[in-house]
C-alpha positions in Angstrom: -27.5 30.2 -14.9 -25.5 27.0 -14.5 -25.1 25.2 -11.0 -22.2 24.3 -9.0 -22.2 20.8 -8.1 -19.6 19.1 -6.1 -18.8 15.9 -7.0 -17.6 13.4 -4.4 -17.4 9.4 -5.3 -18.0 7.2 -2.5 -14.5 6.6 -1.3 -13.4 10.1 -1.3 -15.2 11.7 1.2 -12.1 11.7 3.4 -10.6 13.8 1.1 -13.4 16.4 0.7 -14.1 16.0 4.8 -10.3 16.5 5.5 -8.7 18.2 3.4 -11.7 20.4 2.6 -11.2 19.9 -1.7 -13.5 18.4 -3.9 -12.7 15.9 -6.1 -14.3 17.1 -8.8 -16.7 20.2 -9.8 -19.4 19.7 -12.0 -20.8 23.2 -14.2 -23.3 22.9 -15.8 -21.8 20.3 -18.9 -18.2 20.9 -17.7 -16.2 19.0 -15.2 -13.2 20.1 -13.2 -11.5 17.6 -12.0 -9.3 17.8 -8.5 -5.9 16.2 -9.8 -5.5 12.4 -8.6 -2.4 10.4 -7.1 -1.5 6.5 -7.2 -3.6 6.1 -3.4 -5.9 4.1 -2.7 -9.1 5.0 -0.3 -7.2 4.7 2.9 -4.5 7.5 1.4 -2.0 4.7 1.4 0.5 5.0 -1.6 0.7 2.6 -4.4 3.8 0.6 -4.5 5.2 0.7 -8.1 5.3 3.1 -10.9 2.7 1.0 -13.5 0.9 0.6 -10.3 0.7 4.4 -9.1 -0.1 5.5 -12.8 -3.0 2.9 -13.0 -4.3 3.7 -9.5 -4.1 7.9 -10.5 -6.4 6.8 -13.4 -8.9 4.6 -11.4 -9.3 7.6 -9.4 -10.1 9.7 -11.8 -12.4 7.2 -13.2 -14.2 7.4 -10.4 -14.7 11.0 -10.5 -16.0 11.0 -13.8 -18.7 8.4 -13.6 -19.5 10.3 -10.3 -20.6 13.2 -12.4 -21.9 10.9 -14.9 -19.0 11.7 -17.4 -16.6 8.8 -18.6 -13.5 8.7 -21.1 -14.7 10.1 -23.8 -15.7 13.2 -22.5 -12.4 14.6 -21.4 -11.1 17.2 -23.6 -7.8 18.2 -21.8 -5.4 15.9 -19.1 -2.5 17.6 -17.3 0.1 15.2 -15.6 2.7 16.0 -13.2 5.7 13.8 -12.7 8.4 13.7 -10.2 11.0 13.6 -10.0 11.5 13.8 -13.9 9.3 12.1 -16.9 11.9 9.2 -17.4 8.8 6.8 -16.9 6.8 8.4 -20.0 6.7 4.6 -22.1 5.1 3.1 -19.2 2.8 6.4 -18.3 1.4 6.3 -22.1 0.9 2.9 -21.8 -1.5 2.9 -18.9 -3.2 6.0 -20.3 -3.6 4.5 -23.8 -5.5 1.4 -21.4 -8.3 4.3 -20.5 -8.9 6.2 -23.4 -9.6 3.9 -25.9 -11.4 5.6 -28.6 -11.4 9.9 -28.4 -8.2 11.3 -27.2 -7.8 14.9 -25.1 -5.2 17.2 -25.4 -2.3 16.6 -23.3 0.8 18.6 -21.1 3.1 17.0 -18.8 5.1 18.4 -16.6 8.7 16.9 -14.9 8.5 18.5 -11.1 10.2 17.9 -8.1 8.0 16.5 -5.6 4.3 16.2 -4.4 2.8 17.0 -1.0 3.2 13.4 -0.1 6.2 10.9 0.2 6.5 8.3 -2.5 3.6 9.9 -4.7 5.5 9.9 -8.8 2.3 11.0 -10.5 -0.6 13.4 -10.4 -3.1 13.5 -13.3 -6.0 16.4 -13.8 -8.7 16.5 -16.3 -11.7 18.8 -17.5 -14.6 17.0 -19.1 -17.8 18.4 -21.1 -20.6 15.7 -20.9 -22.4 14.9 -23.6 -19.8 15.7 -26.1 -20.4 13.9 -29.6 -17.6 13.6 -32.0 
């Protein structure tokens, strides 16, 4: 019978210790990952949009090599956008920067805010370690 773990990279703890959510949860080879925003360890947004889209990925970098995962082990990425998807370009761009060799599936979504000010992006993954392709 497969384990929960929780995963929470050094860094996050506020998050898990605050607002009682973990970052990510690890089952036995899959990984749910909490969805991440352009912050930075102190919860202070990240001024600009390239800026907030690479932070949002750094984030959830560190979630995955918390569990021992990286890149090429995510299978599927949800992002959320607000207020539309007018920045897509730029989104792919920074994505393209992270996964460089095996690409998930993908579904964005244009909505009309997030729980707090100034956050344009949220991005959500599941990973299966150990995948070979």
């Amino acid at each position: 019978m497969p384990k929960r773990q929780v995963i929470v990279p050094q860094g996050m703890e506020n998050i898990y210790d605050t607002y009682h959510y973990a970052p990510g949860i690890l089952v036995g080879d899959t990984l749910y990952c909490s969805g991440q925003v352009g912050r930075d360890a102190d919860l202070n947004v990240v001024e600009g949009v390239e800026a907030q889209y690479t932070q949002a990925f750094e984030n959830m970098g560190k979630v995955l090599a918390a569990a021992g995962a990286d890149w090429d082990d995510v299978v599927e990425l949800e992002s959320w956008f607000a207020p539309d998807m007018g920045d897509l370009k730029t989104f792919m761009a920074v994505k393209d920067r992270f996964f460089t060799n095996l690409f998930p599936t993908w579904t964005g979504f244009a909505v009309r805010g997030f729980s707090m000010p100034g956050i344009i992006v949220e991005i959500k993954c599941k990973a299966i370690l150990g995948l070979t392709s």
